[in-house]
N, C-alpha and C positions, 0 to 999 in steps of 0.2 A: 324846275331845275334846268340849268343852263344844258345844251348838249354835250353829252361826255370828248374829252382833250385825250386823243391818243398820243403815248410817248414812247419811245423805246431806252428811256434811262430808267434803272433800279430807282424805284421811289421808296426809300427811308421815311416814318414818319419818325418824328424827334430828333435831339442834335444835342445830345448828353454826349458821356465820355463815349457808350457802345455806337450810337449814330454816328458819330464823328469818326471816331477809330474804323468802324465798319466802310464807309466812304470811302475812307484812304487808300484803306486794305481793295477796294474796289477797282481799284487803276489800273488799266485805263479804262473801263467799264464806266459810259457817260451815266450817271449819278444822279437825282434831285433828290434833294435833301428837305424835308416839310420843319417849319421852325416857326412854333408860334410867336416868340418872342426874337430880339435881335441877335444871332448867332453868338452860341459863349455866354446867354444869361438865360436866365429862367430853370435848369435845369438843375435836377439834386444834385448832378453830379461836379457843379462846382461850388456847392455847399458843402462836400464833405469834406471833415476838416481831418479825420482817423491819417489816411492814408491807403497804400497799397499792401494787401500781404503779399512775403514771398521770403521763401527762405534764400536770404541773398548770406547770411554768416556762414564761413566755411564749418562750424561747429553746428549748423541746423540741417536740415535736411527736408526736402517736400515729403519724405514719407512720414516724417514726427508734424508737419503743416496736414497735411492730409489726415493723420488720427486724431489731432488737436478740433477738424473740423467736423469729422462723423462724430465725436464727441460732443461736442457745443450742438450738432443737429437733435439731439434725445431720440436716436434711433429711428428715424426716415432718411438719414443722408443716403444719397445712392453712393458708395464707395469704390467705385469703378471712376465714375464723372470726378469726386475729389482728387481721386490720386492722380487723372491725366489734368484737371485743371491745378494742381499744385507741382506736376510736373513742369507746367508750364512758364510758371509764373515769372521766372527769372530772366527768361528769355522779351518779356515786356516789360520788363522796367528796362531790361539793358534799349529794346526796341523804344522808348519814351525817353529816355537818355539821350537818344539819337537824335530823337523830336524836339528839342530843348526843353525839357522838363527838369528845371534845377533844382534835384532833391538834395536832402542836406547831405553832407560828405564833411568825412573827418578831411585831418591835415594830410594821410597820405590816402586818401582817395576812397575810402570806405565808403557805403552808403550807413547814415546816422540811421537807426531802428529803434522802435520802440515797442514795450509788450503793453499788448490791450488783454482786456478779459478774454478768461478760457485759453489763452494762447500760454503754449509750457514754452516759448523761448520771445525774447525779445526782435519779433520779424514782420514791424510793419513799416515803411521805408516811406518816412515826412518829407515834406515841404514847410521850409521856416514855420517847424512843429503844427502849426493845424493848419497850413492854407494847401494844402495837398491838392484839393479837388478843384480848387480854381487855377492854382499854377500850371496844372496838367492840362483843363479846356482851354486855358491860353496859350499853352504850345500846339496844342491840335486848331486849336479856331485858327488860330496864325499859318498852321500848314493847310489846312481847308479852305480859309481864303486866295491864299495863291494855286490852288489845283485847277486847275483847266479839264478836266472830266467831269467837275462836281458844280451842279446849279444848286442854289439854296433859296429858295423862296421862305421869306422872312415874315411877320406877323398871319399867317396862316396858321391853321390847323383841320387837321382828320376829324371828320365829323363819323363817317361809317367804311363799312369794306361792302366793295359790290362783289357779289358771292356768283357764279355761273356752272352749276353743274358740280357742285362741290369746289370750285377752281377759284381762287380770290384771283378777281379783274381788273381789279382797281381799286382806285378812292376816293374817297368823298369829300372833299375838301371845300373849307370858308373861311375868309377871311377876320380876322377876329384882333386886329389890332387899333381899332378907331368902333366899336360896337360887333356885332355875331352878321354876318351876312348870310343869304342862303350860298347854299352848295353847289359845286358840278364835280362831275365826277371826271378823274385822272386817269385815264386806262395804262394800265403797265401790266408786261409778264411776267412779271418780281415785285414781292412788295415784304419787306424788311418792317417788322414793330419797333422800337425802340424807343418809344415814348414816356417811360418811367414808370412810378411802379402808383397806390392809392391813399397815400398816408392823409392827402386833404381830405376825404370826405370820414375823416376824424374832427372834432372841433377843438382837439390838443393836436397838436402837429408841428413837426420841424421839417417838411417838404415847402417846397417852393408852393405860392398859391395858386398855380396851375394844376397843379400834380395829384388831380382826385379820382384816377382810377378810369380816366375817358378810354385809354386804350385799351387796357385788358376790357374792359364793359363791348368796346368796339367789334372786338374778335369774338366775344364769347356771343354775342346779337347775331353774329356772321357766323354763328356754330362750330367755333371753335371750340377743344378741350381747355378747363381750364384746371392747372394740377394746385394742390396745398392753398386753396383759396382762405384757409382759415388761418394760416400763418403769418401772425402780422406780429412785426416785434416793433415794442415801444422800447426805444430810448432811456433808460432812466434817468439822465441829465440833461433834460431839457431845460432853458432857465427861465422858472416863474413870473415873469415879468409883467403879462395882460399883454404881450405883443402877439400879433396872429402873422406868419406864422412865427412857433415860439424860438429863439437863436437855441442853438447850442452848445453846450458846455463838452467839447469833448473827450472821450474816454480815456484819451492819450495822460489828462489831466488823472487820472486816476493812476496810471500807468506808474505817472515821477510823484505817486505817493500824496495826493489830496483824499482825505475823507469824506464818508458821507457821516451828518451830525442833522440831530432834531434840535427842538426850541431849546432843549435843555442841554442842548453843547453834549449831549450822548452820541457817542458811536452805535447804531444799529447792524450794520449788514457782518459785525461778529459773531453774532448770535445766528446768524441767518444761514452763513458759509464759510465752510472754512477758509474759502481764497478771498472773504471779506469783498473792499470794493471791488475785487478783480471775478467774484462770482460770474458765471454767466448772464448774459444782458435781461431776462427773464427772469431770475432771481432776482435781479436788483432792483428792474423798476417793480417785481410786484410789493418789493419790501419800502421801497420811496411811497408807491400807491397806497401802503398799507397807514405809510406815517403822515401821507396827504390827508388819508378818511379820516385819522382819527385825532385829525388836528392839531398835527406836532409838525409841520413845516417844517419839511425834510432841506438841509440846505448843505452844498458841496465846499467845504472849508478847506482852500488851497494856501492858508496862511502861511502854516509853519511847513509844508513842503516847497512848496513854490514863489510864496511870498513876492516879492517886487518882479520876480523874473519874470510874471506870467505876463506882464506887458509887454515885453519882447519876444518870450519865447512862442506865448499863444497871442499873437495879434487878435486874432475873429473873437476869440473869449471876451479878450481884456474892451474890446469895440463893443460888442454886445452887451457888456455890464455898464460900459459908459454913458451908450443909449437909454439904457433902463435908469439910469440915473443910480446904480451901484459901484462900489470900491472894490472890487476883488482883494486889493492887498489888505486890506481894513478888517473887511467882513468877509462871511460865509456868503454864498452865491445859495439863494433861493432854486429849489430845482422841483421839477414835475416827470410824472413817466407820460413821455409822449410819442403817439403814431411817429413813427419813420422809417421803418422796409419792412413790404411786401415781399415775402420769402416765396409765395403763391404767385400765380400769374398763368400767364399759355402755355402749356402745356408741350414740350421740345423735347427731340432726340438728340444726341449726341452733335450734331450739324445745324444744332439749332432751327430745324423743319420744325411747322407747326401738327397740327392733324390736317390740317386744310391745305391741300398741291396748291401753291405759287405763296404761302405766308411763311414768313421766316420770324423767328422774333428774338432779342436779344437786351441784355441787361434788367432792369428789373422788371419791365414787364411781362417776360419770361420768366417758367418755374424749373429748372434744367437736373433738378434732384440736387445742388449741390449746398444748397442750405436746411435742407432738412425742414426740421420745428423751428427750428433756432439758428439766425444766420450768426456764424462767425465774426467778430469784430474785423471789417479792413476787408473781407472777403468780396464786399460787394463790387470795391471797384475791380476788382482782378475777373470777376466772373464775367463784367461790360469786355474789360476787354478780350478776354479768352475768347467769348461766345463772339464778340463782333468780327474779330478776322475770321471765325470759322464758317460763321454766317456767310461772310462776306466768300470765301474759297466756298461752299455750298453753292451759294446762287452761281457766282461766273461758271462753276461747273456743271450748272445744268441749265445754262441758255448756250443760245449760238451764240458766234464770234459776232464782238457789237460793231458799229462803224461808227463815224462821228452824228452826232443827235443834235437836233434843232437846241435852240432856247425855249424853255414856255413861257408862255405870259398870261397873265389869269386873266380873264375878264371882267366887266365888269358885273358888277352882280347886287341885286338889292338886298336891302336888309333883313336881316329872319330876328325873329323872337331868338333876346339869351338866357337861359336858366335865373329863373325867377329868384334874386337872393336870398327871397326867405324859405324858400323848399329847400337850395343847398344847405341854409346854417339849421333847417329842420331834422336832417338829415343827418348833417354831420353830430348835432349832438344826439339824435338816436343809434347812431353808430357808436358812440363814446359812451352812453348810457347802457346797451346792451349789450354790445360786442367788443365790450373794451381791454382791459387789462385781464379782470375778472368776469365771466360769463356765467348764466344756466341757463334752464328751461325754458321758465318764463320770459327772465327778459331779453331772450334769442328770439320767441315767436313773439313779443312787442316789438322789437326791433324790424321785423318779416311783414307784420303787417302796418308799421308807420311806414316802411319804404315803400308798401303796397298802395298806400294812401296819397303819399307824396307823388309817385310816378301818373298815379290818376289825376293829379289835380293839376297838372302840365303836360298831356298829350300830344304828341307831333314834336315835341322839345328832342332833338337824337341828341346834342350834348347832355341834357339831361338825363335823358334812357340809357347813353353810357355811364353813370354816373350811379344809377341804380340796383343798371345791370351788375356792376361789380358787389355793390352793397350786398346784392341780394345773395350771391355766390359766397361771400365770405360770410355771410351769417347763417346761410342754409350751411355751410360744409360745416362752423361750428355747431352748428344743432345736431348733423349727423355723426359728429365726431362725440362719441360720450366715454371719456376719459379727459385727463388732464397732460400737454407732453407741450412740452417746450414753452414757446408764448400762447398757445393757447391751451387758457388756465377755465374748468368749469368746477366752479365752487360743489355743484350735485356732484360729480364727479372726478373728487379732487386727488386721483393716482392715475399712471398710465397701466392700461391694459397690458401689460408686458414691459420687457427691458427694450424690443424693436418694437414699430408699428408699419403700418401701410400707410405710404401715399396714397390721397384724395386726387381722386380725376372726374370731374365732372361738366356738364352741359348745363348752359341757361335755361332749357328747357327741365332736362332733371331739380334746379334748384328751383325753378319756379313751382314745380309742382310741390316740393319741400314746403314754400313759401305760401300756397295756396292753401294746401293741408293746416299748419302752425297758424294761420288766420281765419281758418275754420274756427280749430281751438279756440282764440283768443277771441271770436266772435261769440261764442257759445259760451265760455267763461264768467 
């Protein structure tokens, strides 16, 4: 490894809606910004097509958003973190208004809202109806490129954290946009996560194909806490198409009244909830999951709601079925329940600190209590940005006054070995095989000891080792969780232990040994 680069700008790794917004929020604090991909792409957060919540209607309120969200959580929301992040919420769209983020707006100046599942009012605030998440990175990438405090070092990425005396010192950073290079390490007195959350190392998935869990795996290697590693909500409209990763279809879509219908043109999710498609998101995919197993090709029929409008109204939809070589106006839209946020992640106080002095972490790679079992529809982008200015007011409040900072420039560096592709796709469908929509016993400790198998059979891989590390954490915390709450569903034990539960907090080190034990078993077996 090259000799370690001292810097005195806050290193951000990732450059989603929280990395970007946290940046801003940074100024004049000299900034570098890690981005694997060209700043403004790669990340989930310009795939989200939902929106932001926030009770922007004078007839709503953040206290009916806030019980709307410990509701949807199945009793782990922390309801302290809801009610000051739904306090918030209004004051960041109005601040993204500012940013040019052109949300929709009636003729005398309203914000256009719409109600997603679990939500009792219509308060999630679109972008010409699905392009929310990208219309937003494109007023931050646009304000991010003209800041003079903020360096962005572009086709990079975090490989590990250098840990000193408990103190995160840095980071490990490789080049990764022309093949994987080895590493050197970045020294910094701050160093901000934000690199998103694990839905890739799913082999159903609506995350970008970067987005497999390297950064929580990163911190947890670096003995960080990692909180609700077992919460991982699928999507239930994702669209079946054989595309990796899968487009989505989304919820908003249910919102102006599309159904979900099997082969035989039946409505199911009636029978399933009473709020039907608006059930919560865990309801729904396990009732799509359930019409996948059993061969009735669950598919979202926006006909007689939506009809021709969804090619203007939902642009990303109507693209994505085009791609797939589908009619939306014509036909039902094939769907699947697939990986798409990690409710789990590092483990944050209030200020977004990690357990580790000098690591901050924010948006989804962060677990901050306010998603509970079950995130919230729309909730995800709001918590990026809650958590990243807080972040961002955390760290300037505990360094000294910065002065102006060099440029850095990577050097150069030879190539390293990248994650062997067929370990990842081994992976990924052992994670969708055991730890998926539906879990138990057994196929939790199969699951424990194929990732045990795969991390051996690629040693000295730290992309990789992040990659497992997270695997391992979310399927040891559902093996220790024996009940059934929110998205994570165990068929052995299919009620929850009460009306509340506990947050899971746990070490790599505690889930290894989880993962060591369940591979005894499975060995002995």
């Amino acid at each position: 490894m090259s000799a370690p680069i001292e810097t005195s700008r806050v290193i951000i790794v990732g450059a989603g809606l929280a990395a970007q917004y946290a940046a801003l929020k940074l100024a004049p604090r000299p900034v570098l910004v890690i981005s694997p991909e060209p700043l403004g792409t790669g990340a989930s957060s310009a795939w989200a097509q939902g929106g932001v919540a926030a009770a922007m209607d004078p007839a709503d309120s953040a206290e009916a958003h806030a019980r709307d969200t410990v509701s949807a959580g199945a009793g782990t929301v922390d309801a302290g973190v809801a009610e000051a992040v739904t306090t918030e919420a209004r004051e960041h769209i109005l601040d993204l208004t500012g940013l040019g983020t052109p949300f929709d707006r009636t003729e005398d100046g309203s914000y256009v809202m719409s109600r997603e599942a679990a939500h009792s009012f219509a308060r999630v605030v679109r972008v010409r109806g699905d392009q929310a998440g990208a219309e937003i990175m494109r007023a931050l990438t646009a304000q991010l490129r003209e800041a003079a405090h903020v360096q962005v070092l572009e086709g990079v990425m975090a490989t590990a954290l250098e840990v000193s005396e408990g103190r995160v010192t840095g980071v490990a950073v490789a080049r990764c946009n022309a093949g994987l290079s080895a590493s050197v390490v970045l020294r910094s007195t701050a160093v901000l996560l934000a690199g998103g959350g694990s839905g890739g190392i799913y082999a159903l998935t609506t995350n970008p194909p970067r987005i497999r869990g390297q950064v929580i795996g990163m911190a947890a290697r670096a003995g960080a806490q990692i909180a609700d590693a077992e919460f991982v909500q699928f999507h239930p409209t994702a669209i079946a198409c054989g595309i990796d990763p899968a487009p989505l279809a989304t919820e908003a879509l249910r919102g102006d009244g599309a159904v979900l219908i099997n082969r035989h043109g039946t409505r199911f999710m009636q029978d399933a909830h009473p709020d039907a498609e608006l059930a919560p998101r865990d309801i729904v995919a396990r009732a799509v999951y359930a019409q996948t197993q059993a061969g009735l090709a669950p598919a979202l029929d926006t006909r007689a709601a939506i009809g021709a409008a969804i090619l203007t109204d939902f642009p990303a939809v109507a693209s994505a079925c085009q791609q797939a070589g589908l009619d939306p106006v014509a036909e039902p839209i094939p769907v699947a329940a697939a990986a798409h946020y990690h409710m789990g992640g590092v483990a944050t106080d209030a200020s977004g600190q990690s357990s580790l002095s000098g690591l901050w972490a924010c948006g989804e790679v962060a677990s901050t209590g306010l998603h509970g079992a079950n995130r919230l529809a729309s909730n995800g982008l709001l918590e990026a940005l809650v958590y990243g200015r807080r972040c961002a007011l955390a760290i300037d409040a505990a360094l000294p006054p910065a002065g102006p900072a060099q440029e850095l420039a990577m050097p150069d560096l030879p190539s390293a070995e990248p994650p062997d592709p067929a370990l990842v796709a081994r992976l990924r469908q052992a994670m969708t095989d055991g730890a998926g929509v539906i879990r138990n016993a057994e196929g939790l400790a199969e699951t424990l000891a194929q990732i045990a198998r795969i991390e051996a059979a690629q040693p000295g891989c730290e992309a990789l080792a992040n990659m497992t590390a997270t695997a391992t954490l979310i399927a040891a915390a559902a093996l220790a969780r024996r009940e059934s709450r929110g998205a994570h569903f165990r068929s052995d034990y299919p009620e929850a232990a009460g009306e509340t539960g506990e947050r899971s907090r746990m070490t790599l080190a505690e889930a290894l040994a989880i993962r060591a034990a369940a591979t005894t078993r499975e060995d002995h077996a």
